[in-house]
N, C-alpha and C positions, 0 to 999 in steps of 0.2 A: 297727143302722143305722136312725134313725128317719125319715131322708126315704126314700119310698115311691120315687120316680123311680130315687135313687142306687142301693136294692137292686135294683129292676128292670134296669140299666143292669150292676150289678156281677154278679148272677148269669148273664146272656147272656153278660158275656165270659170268666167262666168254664166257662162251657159249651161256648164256641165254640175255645178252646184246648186244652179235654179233647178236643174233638171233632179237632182239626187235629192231636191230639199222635198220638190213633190211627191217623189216615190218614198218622203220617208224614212231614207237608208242614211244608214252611218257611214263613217267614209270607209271603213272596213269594211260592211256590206256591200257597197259600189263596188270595190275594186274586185272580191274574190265573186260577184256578178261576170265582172267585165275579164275576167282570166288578167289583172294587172295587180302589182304590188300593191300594198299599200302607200307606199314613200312612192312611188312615179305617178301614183291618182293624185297624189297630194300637190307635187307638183304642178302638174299638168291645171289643177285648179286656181293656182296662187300663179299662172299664167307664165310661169317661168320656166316650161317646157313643154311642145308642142310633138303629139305623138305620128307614129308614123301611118299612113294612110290603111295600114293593114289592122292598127289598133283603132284608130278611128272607125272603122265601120262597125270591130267589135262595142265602141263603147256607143253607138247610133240601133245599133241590137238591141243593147242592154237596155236603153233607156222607149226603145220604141219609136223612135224618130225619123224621119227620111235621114240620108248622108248627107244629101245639097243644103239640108236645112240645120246642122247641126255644124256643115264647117262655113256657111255665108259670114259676111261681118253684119248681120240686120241681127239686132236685136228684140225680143217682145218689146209691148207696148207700155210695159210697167218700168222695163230697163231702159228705153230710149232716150233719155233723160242721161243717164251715164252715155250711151254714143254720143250724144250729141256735146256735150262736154270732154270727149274723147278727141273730138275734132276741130273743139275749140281753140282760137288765138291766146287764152288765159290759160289753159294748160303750158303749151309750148312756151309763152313767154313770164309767165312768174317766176321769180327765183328760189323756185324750191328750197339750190342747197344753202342758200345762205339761211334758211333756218335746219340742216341738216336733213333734210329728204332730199330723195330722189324724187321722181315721179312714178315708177313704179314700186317704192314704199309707199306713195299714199294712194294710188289706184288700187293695190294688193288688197287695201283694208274694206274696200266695198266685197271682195272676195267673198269674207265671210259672213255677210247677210245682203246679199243682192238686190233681192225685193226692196228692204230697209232700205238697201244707199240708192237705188233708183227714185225711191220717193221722196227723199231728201235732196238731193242732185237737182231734181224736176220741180220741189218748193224755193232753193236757192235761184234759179235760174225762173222763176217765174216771180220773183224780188226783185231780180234784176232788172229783169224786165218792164216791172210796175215803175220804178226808180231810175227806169234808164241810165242804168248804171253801166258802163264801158271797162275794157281789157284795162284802160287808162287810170280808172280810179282803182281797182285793186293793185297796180303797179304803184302806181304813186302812196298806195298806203304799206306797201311795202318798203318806198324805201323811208318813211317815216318810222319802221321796224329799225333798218337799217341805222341809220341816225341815232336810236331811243337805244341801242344797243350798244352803241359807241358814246352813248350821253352828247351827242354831237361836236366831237373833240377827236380831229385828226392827226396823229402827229407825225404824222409823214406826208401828209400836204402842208403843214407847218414847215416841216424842215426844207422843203423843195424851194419854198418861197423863199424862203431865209437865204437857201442857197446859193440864187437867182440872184435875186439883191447883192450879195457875196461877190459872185464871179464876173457882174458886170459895173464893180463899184458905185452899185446905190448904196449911197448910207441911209441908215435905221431912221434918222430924226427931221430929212426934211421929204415932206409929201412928193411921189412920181407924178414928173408931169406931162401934158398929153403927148407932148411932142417927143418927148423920151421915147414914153411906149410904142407912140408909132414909128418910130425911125427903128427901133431893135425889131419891130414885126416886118415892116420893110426889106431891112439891110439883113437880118441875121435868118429869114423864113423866104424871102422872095415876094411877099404876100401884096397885093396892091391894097390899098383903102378909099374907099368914096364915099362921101358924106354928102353926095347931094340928092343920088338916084332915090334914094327912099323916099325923103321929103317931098320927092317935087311928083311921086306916084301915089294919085289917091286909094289905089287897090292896096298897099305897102306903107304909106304912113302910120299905120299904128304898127308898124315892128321897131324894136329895137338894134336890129341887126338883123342883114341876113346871109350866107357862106355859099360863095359861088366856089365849087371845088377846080376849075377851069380843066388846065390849065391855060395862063397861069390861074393862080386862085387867089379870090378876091372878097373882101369884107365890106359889106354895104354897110355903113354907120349913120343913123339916122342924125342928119344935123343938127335938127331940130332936139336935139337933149343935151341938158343940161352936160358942162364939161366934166363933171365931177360924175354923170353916167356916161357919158362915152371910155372914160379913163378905165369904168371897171367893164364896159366891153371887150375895150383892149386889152385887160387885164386877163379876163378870162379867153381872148383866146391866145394869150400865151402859153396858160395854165394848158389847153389842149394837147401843144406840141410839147413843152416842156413836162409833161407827163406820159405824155404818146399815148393819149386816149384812144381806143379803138373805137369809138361809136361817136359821130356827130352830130349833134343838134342844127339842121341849116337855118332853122330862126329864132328868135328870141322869146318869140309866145309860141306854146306847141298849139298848131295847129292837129299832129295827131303825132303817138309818141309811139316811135316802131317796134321799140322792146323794151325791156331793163337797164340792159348793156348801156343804151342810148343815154337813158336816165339818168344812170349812175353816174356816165362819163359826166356830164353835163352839171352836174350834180358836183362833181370831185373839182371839176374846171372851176366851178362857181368859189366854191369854199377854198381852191386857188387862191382865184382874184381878190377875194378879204383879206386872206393871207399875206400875200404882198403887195396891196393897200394898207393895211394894217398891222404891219407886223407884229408878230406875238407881243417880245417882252413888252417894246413900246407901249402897245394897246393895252396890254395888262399894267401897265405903271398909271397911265390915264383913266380907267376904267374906275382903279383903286380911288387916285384923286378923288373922280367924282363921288364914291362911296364914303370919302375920310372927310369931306367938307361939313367943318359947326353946323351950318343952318343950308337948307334947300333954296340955289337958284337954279333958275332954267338956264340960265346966258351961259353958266358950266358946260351944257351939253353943248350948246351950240359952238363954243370954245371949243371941246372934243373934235365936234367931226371938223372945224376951219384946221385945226390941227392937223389932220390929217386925210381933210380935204377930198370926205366921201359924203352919200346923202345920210340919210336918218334913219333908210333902210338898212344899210350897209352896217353900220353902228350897231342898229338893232340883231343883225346878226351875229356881229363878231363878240356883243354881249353875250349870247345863247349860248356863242363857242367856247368862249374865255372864262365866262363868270361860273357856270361849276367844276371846271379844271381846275381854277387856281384861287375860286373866293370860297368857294364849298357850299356855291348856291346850286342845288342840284335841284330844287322845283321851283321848276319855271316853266313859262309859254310864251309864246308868240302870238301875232295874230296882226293880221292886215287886211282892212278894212276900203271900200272905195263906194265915194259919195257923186251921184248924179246929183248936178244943181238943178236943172232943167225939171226933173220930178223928184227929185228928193228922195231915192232908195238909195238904200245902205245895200251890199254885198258885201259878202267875206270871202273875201278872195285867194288867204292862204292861213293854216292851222298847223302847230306845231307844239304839241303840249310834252314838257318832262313832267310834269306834276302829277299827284296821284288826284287832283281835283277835275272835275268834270267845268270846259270853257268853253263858249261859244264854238259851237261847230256846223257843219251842213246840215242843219233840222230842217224842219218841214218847210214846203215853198211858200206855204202861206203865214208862220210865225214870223213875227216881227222881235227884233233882236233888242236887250232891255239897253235903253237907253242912255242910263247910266253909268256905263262903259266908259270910259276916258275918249275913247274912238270916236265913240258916235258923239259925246260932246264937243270936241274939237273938231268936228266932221261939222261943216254947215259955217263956221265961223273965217272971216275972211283972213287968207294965209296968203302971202306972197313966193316965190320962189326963192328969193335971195335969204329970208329971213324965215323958215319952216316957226310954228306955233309949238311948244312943249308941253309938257304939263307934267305933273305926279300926281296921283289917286292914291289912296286907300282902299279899297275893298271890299267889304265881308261877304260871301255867299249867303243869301236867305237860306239856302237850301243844303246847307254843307255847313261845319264847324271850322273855316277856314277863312283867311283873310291875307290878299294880295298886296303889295305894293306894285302898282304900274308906271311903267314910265311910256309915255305916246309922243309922237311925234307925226303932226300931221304937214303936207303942203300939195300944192296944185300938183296935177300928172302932168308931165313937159310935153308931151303926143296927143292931148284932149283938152280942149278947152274951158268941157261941161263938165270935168270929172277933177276932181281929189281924192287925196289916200292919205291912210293914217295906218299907223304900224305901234303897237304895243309889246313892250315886255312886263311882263308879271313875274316878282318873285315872293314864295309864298313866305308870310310872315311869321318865321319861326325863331329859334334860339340861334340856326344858324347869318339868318339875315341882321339879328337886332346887334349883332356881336361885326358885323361890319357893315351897319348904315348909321351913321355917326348919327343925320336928323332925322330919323325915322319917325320921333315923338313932335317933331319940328308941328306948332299950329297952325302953319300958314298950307300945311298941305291938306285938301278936302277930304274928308271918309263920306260912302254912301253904301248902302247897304246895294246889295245888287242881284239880279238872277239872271237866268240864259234866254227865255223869251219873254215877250209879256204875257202870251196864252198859258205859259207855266208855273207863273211866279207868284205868292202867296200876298203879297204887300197889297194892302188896299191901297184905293186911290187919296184918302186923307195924308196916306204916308209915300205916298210916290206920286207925285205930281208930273213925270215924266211917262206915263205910263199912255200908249198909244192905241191900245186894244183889249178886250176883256179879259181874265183868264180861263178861256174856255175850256183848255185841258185841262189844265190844274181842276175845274170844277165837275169834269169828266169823272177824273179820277179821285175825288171826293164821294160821289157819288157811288162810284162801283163798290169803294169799303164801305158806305154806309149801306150798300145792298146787301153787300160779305156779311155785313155783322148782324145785319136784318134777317138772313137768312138761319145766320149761325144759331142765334136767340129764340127759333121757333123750332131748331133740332133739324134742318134740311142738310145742314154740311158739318 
């Protein structure tokens, strides 16, 4: 809570509540104790009015308490848990109001059971703890709210792009090319570009960018990537100015993310750069192709993006954006996957599910993710740059009555030698998918039954032969209902 008054104001009426909960008293009985209204105790507790120091000593009477001890900001031992969350970086930078709070709407609500939200506050934060979980991952799971909220379809970062293209005579149907973009960042921003200082610093080589604000100001563009990802560097930082982001990202992978604002910006710049990459209707008339073709080829996709001359990522995204605006695939996921050759782990390195289905996500450090996945099978197999590997899957969750169509796309990282990535979209196999995927039933593409780790997943090994590890949970949690019922059977529960 960064106003200095509102904590002031909010920890006395949590004080003054712990204190009337001990004596017992109703908040009637408090106030005609303390010679105060009813309605100004009330306040005064819900932290939204702060009395004047001649009431304060009466309500320090009332309750028995020194003065020093009733106006400090030190709370008990039970409460400490809320200060200490009172002064956190997560308070100050989540975005409350974009789900319609304030921050003193949701501080208000420990108000009325203290004790309760101290001991809850103190189990949260002692989660976090265990999980090393950072101010970073509940922002970024916010703006995954953000996104899941708008179904990930902007259309006033649509239209800006559109615009863009409009006013500086790009036409719609032939791909921006790099020297375009950099000559309008140049000539129309002032901005300088250098593609060599990253490459050639081993501290800086694994960024893709990084934003010297100078003046003048300058864009370090790692050489070393691919042209079709320098294009959407440039891309996005058009999207910066040409939207007049307030908050900058200075590198390409956050090293550490200083607010929302930052996020957002960075965030809105990006889904830019798709935009005019790919411009809507275009990408929507391509997208469809690929959905309206007899029978399932790969060389289609790859068609796509030489078309318009982005990677697979890129694609993959402006699929997520496109495809339930205008196909009426509204479950769907994402997910992006990166494979160490050198020892062979898989990480998942980004999640983004519309779907009511439960997908691979950050589970435990020691599960191993089921195999079966499109991802992890094109992960391992040799891909070149020029020519990324595709694939289509079918699906079915063991564990869920649900059944995905995937499309993956995997190829080498351009900044790692030892690493590859693969990027999947899933869309769930319903009435709305079968009504626009012409080969859906096509036999050339594989089904495989599938689950989220192997420690959880019910399939023996007769029937999954990709299967890395025991299912230990899974056999966990077998066990505890067979105690449940063990127990229920002799009349204990």
């Amino acid at each position: 809570m960064s106003d200095p008054s509102a904590r002031l104001r909010f920890i006395l009426g949590l004080k003054l509540k712990q204190l009337r909960s001990e004596h017992g008293w109703t908040l009637k009985e408090a106030a005609s104790r303390a010679g105060l209204s009813f309605s100004y105790l009330s306040e005064i507790e819900k932290g939204k009015k702060y009395p004047t120091p001649s009431k304060l000593l009466e309500l320090a009477e009332t309750y028995g308490v020194p003065f020093d001890d009733l106006v400090s900001l030190r709370l008990s031992d039970d409460l400490a848990p809320i200060q200490e969350i009172l002064g956190s970086d997560l308070l100050r930078e989540f975005p409350l109001e974009m789900f319609g709070l304030r921050r003193e709407d949701l501080l208000s609500l420990a108000t009325d059971a203290p004790d309760k939200a101290g001991a809850l506050v103190g189990a949260l934060l002692d989660v976090g703890r265990t999980y090393d979980l950072q101010v970073e991952h509940f922002l970024l799971a916010a703006l995954r709210s953000y996104q899941q909220t708008h179904r990930n379809y902007f259309a006033d970062l649509e239209a800006a792009a559109l615009d863009l293209r409009k006013t500086l005579g790009w036409g719609l149907e032939e791909p921006l090319d790099l020297p375009m973009l950099r000559r309008h960042l140049e000539e129309q921003f002032g901005l300088a570009i250098d593609t060599d200082a990253l490459s050639e610093d081993p501290d800086l080589s694994g960024f893709r960018s990084v934003f010297l604000a100078g003046p003048p100001a300058r864009l370090l563009v790692n050489g070393r990537l691919l042209a079709s990802q320098q294009r959407f560097v440039l891309a996005r930082e058009l999207g910066y100015r040409v939207l007049n982001l307030p908050e900058y990202a200075p590198t390409s992978s956050w090293l550490r993310i200083e607010s929302f604002e930052q996020l957002l910006s960075n965030f809105r710049a990006s889904y830019f750069a798709g935009a005019l990459l790919m411009p809507e209707e275009p990408a929507r008339l391509g997208i469809q192709r690929l959905f309206d073709a007899a029978t399932w080829e790969p060389a289609r996709v790859r068609d796509l993006r030489r078309e318009f001359d982005v990677t697979p990522e890129m694609l993959a995204y402006r699929l997520t954006q496109l495809a339930p605006r205008h196909l009426g695939l509204e479950e769907l996921f994402f997910l992006r996957f990166a494979r160490r050759r050198t020892t062979g782990s898989y990480r998942l390195t980004k999640v983004f599910n519309l779907s009511r289905v439960p997908v691979p996500h950050g589970l435990g450090r020691h599960e191993h993710y089921c195999r079966r996945w499109p991802a992890m099978r094109l992960l391992g197999q040799e891909a070149t740059a020029a020519s990324a590997d595709v694939t289509l899957q079918r699906s079915h969750f063991v564990t869920e009555d649900a059944e995905f169509l995937i499309l993956t796309q995997s190829r080498p990282l351009a900044l790692s030698d030892d690493a590859e990535s693969a990027v999947s979209v899933g869309f769930l196999v319903d009435r709305s998918l079968r009504s626009r995927v012409k080969y859906l039933e096509d036999a050339s593409i594989p089904r495989f039954e599938v689950g989220l780790t192997c420690e959880r997943c019910p399939l023996s090994e007769s029937d999954c032969s990709e299967r890395v590890a025991e299912p230990t949970l899974l056999r966990a949690r077998l066990l505890r209902e067979r105690q449940e019922q063990a127990l229920i059977r002799l009349g204990v529960v």
